[in-house]
N, C-alpha and C positions, 0 to 999 in steps of 0.2 A: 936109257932113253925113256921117257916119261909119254905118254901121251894123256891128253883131256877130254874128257866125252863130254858132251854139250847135254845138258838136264832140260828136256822136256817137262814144263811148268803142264800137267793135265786137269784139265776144267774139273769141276765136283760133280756127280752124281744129279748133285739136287743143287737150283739154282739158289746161293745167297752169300750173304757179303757179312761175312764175321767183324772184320773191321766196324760196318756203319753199325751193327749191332753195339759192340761193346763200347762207340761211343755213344752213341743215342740211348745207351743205360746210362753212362757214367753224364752225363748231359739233365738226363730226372732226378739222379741221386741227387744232383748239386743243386737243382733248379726246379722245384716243384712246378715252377708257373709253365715248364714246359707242357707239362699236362693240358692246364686249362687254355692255354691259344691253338694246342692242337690235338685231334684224335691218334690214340695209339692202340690198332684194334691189336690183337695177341700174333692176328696170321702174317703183320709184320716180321717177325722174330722168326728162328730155326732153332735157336737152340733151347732147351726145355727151361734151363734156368734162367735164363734171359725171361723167358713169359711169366716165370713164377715171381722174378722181383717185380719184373711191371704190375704185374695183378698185387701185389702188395702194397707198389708206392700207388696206386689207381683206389685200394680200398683206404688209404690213409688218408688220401687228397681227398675222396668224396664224404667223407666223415668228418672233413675238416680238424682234423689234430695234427698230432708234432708234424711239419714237413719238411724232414732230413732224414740224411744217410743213416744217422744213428738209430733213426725210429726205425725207417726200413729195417734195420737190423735186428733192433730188437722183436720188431713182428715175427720175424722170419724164427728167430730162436725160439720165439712164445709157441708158434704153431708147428715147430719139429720141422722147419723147410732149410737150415741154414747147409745141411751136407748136401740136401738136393741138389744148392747153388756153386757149390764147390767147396764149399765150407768159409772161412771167415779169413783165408787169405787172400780167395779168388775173389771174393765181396770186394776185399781193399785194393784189390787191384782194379777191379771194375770201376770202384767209386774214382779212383786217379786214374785214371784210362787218359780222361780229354782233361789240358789244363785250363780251361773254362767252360761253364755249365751253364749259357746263353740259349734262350731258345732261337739266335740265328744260326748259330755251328748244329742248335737239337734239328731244327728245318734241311737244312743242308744235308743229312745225313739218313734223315726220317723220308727224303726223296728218294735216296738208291735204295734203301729197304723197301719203298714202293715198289720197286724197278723189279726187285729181286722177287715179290711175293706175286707180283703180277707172273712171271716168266715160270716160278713153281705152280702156279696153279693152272697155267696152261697145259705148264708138260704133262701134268697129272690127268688132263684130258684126253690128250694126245695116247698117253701112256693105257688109260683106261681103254681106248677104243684102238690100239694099235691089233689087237689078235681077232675082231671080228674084221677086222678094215684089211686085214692079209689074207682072210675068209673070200674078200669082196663082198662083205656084209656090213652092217652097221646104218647106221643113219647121219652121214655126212652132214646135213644140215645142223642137224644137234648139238652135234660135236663145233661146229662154227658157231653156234649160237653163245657154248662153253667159252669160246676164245673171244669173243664180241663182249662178255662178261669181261674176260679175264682183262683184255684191256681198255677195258671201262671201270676197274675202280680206283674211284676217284678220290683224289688227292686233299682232301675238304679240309680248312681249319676246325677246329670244336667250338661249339658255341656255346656257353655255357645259360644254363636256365634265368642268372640273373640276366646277361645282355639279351637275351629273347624277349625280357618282359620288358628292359629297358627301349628294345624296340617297340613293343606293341603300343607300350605307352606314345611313346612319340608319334605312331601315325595314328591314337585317336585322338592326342593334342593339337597334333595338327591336320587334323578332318585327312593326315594321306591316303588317298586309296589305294590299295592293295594294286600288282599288277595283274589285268584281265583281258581277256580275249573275246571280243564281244560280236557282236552280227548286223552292228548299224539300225536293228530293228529297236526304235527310242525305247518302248513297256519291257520287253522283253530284256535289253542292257540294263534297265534302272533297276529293275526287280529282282534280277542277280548280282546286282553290285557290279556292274561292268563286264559280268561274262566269266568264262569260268577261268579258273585262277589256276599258277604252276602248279603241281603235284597230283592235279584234279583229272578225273574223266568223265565226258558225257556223251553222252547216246540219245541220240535224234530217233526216233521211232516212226514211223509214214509207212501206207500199203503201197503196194507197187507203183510205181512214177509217182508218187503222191510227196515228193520235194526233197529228200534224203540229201543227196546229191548239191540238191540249188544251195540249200539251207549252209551245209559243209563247205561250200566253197564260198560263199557269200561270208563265211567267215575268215579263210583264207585271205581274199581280197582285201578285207578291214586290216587283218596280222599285216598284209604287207604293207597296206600306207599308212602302219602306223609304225612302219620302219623292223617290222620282226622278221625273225629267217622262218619259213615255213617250207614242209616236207608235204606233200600230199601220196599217200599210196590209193593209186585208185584198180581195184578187183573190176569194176565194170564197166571202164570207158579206155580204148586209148591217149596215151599219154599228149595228143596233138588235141582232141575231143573235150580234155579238160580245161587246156591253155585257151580254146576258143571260147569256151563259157565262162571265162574269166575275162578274156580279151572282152567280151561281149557286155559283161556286166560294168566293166571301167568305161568303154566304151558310149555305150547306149542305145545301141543298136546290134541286132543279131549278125555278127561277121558272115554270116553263111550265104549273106544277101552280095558278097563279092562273087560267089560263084555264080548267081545268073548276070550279075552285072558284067563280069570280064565275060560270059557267054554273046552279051551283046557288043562289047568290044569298049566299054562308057563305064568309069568309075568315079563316083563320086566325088572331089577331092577334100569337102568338107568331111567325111567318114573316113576318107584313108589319113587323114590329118590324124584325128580323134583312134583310128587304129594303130598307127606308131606312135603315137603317143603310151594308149596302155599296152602296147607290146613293151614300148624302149623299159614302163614304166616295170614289167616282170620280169624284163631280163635282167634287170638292175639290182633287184632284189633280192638274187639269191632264190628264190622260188626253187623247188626242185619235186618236180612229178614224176614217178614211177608208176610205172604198169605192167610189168614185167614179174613180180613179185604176187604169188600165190597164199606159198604159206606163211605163218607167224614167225616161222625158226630166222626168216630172210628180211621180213618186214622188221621183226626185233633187231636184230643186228646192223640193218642199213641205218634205222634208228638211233642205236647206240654208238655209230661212227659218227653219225651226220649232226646229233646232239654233241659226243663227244671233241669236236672243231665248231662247235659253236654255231653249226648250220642250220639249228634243229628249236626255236622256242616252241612252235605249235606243231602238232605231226596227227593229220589227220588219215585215218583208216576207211575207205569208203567201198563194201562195209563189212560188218563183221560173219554174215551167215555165209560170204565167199572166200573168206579164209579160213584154209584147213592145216592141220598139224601133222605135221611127220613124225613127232617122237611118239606121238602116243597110240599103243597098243589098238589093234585093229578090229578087238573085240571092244573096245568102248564107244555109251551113244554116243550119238550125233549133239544131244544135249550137254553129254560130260564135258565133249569137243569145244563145243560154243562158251562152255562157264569158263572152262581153261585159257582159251585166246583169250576174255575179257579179264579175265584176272590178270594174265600176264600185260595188258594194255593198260591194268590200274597199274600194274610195276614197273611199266615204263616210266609212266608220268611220275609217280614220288620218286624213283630212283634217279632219274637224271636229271628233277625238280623243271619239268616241260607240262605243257599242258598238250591231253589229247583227245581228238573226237573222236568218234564213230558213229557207224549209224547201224541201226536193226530192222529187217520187214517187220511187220505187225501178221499175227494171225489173224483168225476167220473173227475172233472174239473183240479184237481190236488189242491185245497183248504183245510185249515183246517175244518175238518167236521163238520158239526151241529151247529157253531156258531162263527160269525165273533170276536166274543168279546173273543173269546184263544187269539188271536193276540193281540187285544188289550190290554188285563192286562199281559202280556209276556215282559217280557226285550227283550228277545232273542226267536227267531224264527227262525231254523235250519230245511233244508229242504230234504230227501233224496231222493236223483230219481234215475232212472234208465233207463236207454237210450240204446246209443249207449253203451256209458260208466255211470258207476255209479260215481256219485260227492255229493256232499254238499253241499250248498247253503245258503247263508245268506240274510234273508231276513228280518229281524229284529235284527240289534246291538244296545244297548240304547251306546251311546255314541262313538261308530264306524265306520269300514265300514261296507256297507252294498250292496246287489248285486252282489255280487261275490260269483265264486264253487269253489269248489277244486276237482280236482278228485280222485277217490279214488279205492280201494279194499276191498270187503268186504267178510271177509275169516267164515262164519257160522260153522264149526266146531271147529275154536279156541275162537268165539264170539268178534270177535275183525274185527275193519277197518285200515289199511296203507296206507299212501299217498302214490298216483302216481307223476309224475315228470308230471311237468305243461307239454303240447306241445306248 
């Protein structure tokens, strides 16, 4: 009597896909062009030889010489790497892996190796904080911020330096502008090219009430009617407090003025007209305002969800001296604190190619507060004072001018600013 025991297939250790591997080799070996339509960073890969041919067909390709199997090969022998890879039957078997070396079978495959490097480097988070986290120690948000990372890298084709330049060419033959995210105020859009651009971060500067706020959301409102998904996190306003200064600005009137009107029992129906209109128009939009949200570890991560589903073009922070960080050591300043959030809000923006604002109080001197280093990692640095007259100021344009105001109006019941006529 025979019997059969049923084999338990057990998951790896370590998340990855040996298959998409050794065809996503054998896919370069045959097809150098796989390279140049897409990026293949190394943390794709597991196995050590697998990284070692890539970094060989990757130095052959950007050197522009032989691009085949056979060069691969011969690299590999010149630099002492051919046993590393298994030696020169495992080679030939790698190169016949896939029977064709198209970069749509290299794509197809180059996606579960995403899959799999994303889920390795989670667990290695996970893994790293599992023995304080049994403690009841650690920093929970951190570790979320790891995973917000992990499934956020993204899946980008390569572009190579000539198609860059055959872009750029093209939008100064055809006058294209750049996409910008501007404030409606005419000196102020013209003189930065439209407003600050994906990758970019700027920092609005003002003393206390002195427009931070108006300014940030007044750009908001533009992102939205000019069809863009905008994230607002606001540190100092309830999330109903900001929707009214937007309601108020589309509007034209201060909505706050329903509350003595329903007091008297008499609503206008010209302004209720004009309020569901810019209501219907921010609900439509995708708009999404958070107030709930303190530190950077949460603001990041909401971030890189709400970019990552395409929710996310502008993501503005309102503002930066009221968000504080949880990973960092509780012996560092208050200064270190503030350079570190703003670095990480420049990392936002190039890493998920979003544009993002923030705003800074000003000190006693008229500076950005707490750390010289807002300026520094900032595209833009926008400045509001208040004088004789209230203007704006540019004191940071990457690419610009720079030193120059403009003067202005700043009307706090509509939450909106109007240019004045230069004198």
């Amino acid at each position: 009597m025979t019997t059969s025991a049923k084999i338990i297939q057990m998951a790896p250790s370590v998340p990855l896909n040996e298959t998409a591997e050794k065809a996503a080799i054998s896919c370069i070996l045959q097809n150098f062009e796989c390279l140049r339509v897409m990026s293949w960073p190394e943390e794709l890969f597991f196995y050590e030889a697998h990284k070692i041919i890539l970094t060989t067909a990757k130095e052959l390709a950007d050197t522009g010489m032989a691009t085949d199997p056979f060069a691969v090969q011969s690299r590999l022998e010149q630099k002492g790497l051919l046993d590393a890879v298994g030696g020169m039957h495992n080679f030939t078997e790698l190169m016949d892996f896939m029977p064709t070396g198209d970069a749509k079978t290299a794509a197809w495959h180059r996606s579960a190796l995403m899959d799999a490097a994303r889920y390795r480097r989670a667990l290695a988070a996970v893994r790293e904080a599992e023995g304080a986290f049994l403690r009841q120690e650690g920093d929970i948000a951190s570790v979320s911020l790891e995973l917000s990372e992990a499934a956020m890298m993204v899946d980008r084709p390569r572009v190579s330096t000539r198609d860059l330049l055959t872009k750029l060419t093209e939008e100064l033959e055809n006058h294209t502008p750049a996409e910008a995210f501007g404030t409606g105020i005419e000196w102020l859009d013209r003189v930065t090219n439209g407003g600050v651009k994906r990758g970019e971060l700027l920092t609005i500067g003002a003393p206390t009430s002195g427009g931070k706020s108006i300014l940030l959301l007044q750009m908001a409102v533009q992102a939205v009617l000019a069809g863009k998904k905008v994230a607002v996190f606001s540190l100092e306003m309830p999330a109903t407090q900001v929707l009214a200064r937007m309601v108020s600005h589309l509007a034209g009137f201060n909505v706050g003025i329903f509350r003595m009107a329903g007091a008297k029992g008499s609503v206008n129906k010209d302004m209720l007209a004009k309020f569901n209109s810019a209501s219907s128009l921010l609900s439509q939009s995708g708009l999404v305002v958070e107030s709930g949200f303190t530190d950077m570890e949460s603001i990041d991560a909401s971030a890189r969800d709400l970019a990552g589903k395409g929710n996310a073009d502008l993501v503005i922070v309102d503002y930066v001296q009221l968000v504080h960080l949880r990973a960092m050591a509780s012996n560092e300043t208050r200064e270190q604190h503030v350079s570190e959030i703003t670095r990480r809000l420049k990392a936002l923006a190039l890493q998920l190619n979003i544009a993002v604002a923030t705003a800074s109080q000003l000190n006693e001197d008229g500076k950005l507060r707490e750390s010289r280093a807002i300026g520094m990692h900032s595209d833009h640095v926008w400045m509001i004072k208040h004088e004789d007259k209230s203007f704006i100021s540019l004191d940071k344009n990457r690419d610009g001018e720079r030193g120059h105001a403009v003067p202005v109006h700043m009307d706090g019941s509509l939450a909106k600013f109007t240019q004045l006529q230069q004198s």
